[in-house]
Each structure stands twice: as structure tokens, then as C-alpha cells.
N, C-alpha and C positions, 0 to 999 in steps of 0.2 A: 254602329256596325257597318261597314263598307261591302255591298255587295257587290260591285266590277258595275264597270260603264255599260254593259250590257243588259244583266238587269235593271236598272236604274229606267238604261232607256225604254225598255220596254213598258215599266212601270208609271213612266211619265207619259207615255201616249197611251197608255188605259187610261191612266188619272184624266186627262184633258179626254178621250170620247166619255167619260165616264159624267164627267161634268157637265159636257154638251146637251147628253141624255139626259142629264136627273138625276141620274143613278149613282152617282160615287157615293153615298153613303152607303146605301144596299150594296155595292160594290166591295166597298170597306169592310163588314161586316161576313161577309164572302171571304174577301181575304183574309184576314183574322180566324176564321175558321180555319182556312185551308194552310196559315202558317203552322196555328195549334198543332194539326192533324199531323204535318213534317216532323212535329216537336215531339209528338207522341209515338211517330212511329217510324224510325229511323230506315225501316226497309222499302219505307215510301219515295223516300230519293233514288232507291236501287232501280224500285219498278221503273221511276219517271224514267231513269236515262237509260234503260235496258233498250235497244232497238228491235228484240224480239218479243217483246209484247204488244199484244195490236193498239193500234191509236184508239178503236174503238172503246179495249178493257182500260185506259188510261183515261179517257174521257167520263166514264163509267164510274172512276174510282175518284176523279177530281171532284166531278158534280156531286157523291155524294159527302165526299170531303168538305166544299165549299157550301153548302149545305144552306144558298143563296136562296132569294126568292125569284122567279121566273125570270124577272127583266136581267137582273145580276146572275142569274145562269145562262141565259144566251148569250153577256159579256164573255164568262167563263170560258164559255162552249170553245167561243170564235176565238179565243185566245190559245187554248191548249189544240185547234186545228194549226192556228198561224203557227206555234212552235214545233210542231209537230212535222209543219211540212217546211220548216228551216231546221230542222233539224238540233233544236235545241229546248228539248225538254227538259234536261237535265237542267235548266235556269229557271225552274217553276218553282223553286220554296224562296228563293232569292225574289226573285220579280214581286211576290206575295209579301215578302219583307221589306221591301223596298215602296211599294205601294202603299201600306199600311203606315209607314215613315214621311212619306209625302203626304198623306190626309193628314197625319197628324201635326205634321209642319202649318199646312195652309189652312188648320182649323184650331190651333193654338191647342190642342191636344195633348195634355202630360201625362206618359205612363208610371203609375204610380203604385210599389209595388213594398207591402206592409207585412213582415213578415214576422210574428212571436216567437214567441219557447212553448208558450200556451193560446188556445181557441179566445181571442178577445172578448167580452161582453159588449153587446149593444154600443151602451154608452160608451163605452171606451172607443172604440171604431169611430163613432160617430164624431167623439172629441179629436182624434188623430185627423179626420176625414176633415175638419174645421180648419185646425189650424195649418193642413196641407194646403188648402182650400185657398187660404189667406196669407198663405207663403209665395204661390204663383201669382204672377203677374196679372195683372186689373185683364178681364176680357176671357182670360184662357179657364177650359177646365181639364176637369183629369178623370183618370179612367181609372179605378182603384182594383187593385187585385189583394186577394189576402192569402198569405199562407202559416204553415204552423211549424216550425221545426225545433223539436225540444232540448237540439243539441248548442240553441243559445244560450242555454241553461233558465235565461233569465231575463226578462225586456223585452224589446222589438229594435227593428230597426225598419228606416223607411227608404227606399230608393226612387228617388223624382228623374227620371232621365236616366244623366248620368250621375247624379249626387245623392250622395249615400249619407245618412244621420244614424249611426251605429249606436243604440242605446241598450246593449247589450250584454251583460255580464261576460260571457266569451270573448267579446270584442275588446270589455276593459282588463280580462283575463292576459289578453295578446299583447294588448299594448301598454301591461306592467313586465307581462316578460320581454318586451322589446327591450323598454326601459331598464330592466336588470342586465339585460347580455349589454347593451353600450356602453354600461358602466365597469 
């Protein structure tokens, strides 16, 4: 996902004071809350770039969004003052995406994301979680999410990045009716 040279940059000079500090892990895990929190709550972008809400209720709304521990909330803090007094708040779910993307680069970080038709058992997860495991390159790991959508009808599929292993009944549902309209 390409968020504009601006976020990026912003994100790359948290990453490096974050690092300086200690703190880019606690940092990361800050941001990752506070990208969720955009994802979950679409009128959160509105508030950000609204310029008649006070910096202080945006401050208010980010911290308990990013829902950091101290040292990665006074990151936070001094970060939504610096956009605030540039006038670009409206690049806070970007800059949290963008940051989140850079740890994950310079920590060999794979998001890995396991989605059924049905709730997996233990084992099963654990067997997927193996051979994902042993898929990525020697060094790296991954960050596994799971989800359930029943309208696969049937299977899972896994998304490592950008690469998709579709083992899905819907999926091979689609790609025999491909197969039938080219013919």
C-alpha cells in the first residue's frame, strides 16, 4: 500500500527517534493499535482532519486509541502536537501505516493473515502456523491473524504479504467458472 512521500516521511523520522530511544517496539505496537482503531472506525479520519476540533480532544482521542505504554505515548503525544501545528493531521492513519510497514521491513516481520469458512481447531492453526513458519525465509517471523468467513464455503486461505494460497472451495468454485466462460 503506498501512503504519499509525506507520510512515509514522517514515519521514517519516528522510526529512527524511536529507535534512538528504545522504543520502536512499544512504538509499533502503539501504532498498530492506532491503525486498527482508523480501520474500525471510519469517522476517526473525519475527526483527525476536521480543524474545528480542538487539538487537545484529538490528542485525547489518539492516546487512548494508541493505547501505548508511557514512553510510546509521549512519542505519540509530540507527534499529533508536531501535525497539528503543521497543519497535517489528516496524515495520521497513513503515517501509523507507514511506520507499522517500516518495523516490519527492518524486523523481517510477515503479516500473515489465515482466513476459514470455519473457527480452525488448535491443531490445525498450529499445523498452518508451521508450515507458514517454514515458508519464510531463514531469520524472519510472522505476526498471524485469523479470521472466519463462511462464505468460503469450504478451506482457508492464507495471505503472507502480498501472496495469496487460495485453498478454498469458492476460490476453486471461481476459477472453474473462469475456466468455463474462456472456453
Amino acid at each position: 500500500m503506498d501512503q504519499g512521500l509525506i507520510p512515509r516521511r514522517y514515519a521514517k523520522a519516528l522510526y529512527i527517534l524511536a529507535s534512538e530511544k528504545g522504543k520502536d517496539a512499544d512504538l509499533y505496537a502503539a501504532m498498530n493499535n492506532l491503525a486498527d482503531a482508523f480501520g474500525q472506525s471510519p469517522d476517526m479520519q473525519k475527526t483527525m482532519a476536521n480543524p474545528y476540533v480542538d487539538a487537545a480532544d484529538k490528542l485525547a482521542l489518539v492516546t487512548a486509541a494508541s493505547a501505548g505504554n508511557p514512553d510510546a505515548r509521549s512519542i505519540v503525544s509530540d507527534l499529533v502536537k508536531l501535525l497539528e501545528k503543521n497543519r497535517r493531521m489528516e496524515y495520521l492513519r497513513e503515517i501509523a501505516l507507514a511506520y507499522v510497514e517500516i518495523y516490519r521491513r527492518s524486523h523481517s516481520i510477515h503479516k500473515v493473515d489465515i482466513t476459514s469458512a470455519a473457527p480452525l481447531q488448535p491443531a490445525e492453526l498450529q499445523r498452518i502456523q508451521k508450515l507458514v513458519s517454514n515458508h519464510l525465509p531463514a531469520g524472519a517471523t510472522a505476526e498471524f491473524n485469523q479470521a472466519v468467513n463462511p462464505g468460503l464455503i469450504g478451506g482457508f486461505s492464507i495471505a503472507i504479504d502480498n501472496e495469496l494460497l487460495d485453498a478454498t472451495v469458492a476460490g476453486d468454485l471461481k476459477q472453474l467458472r473462469l475456466k468455463l466462460l474462456s472456453h
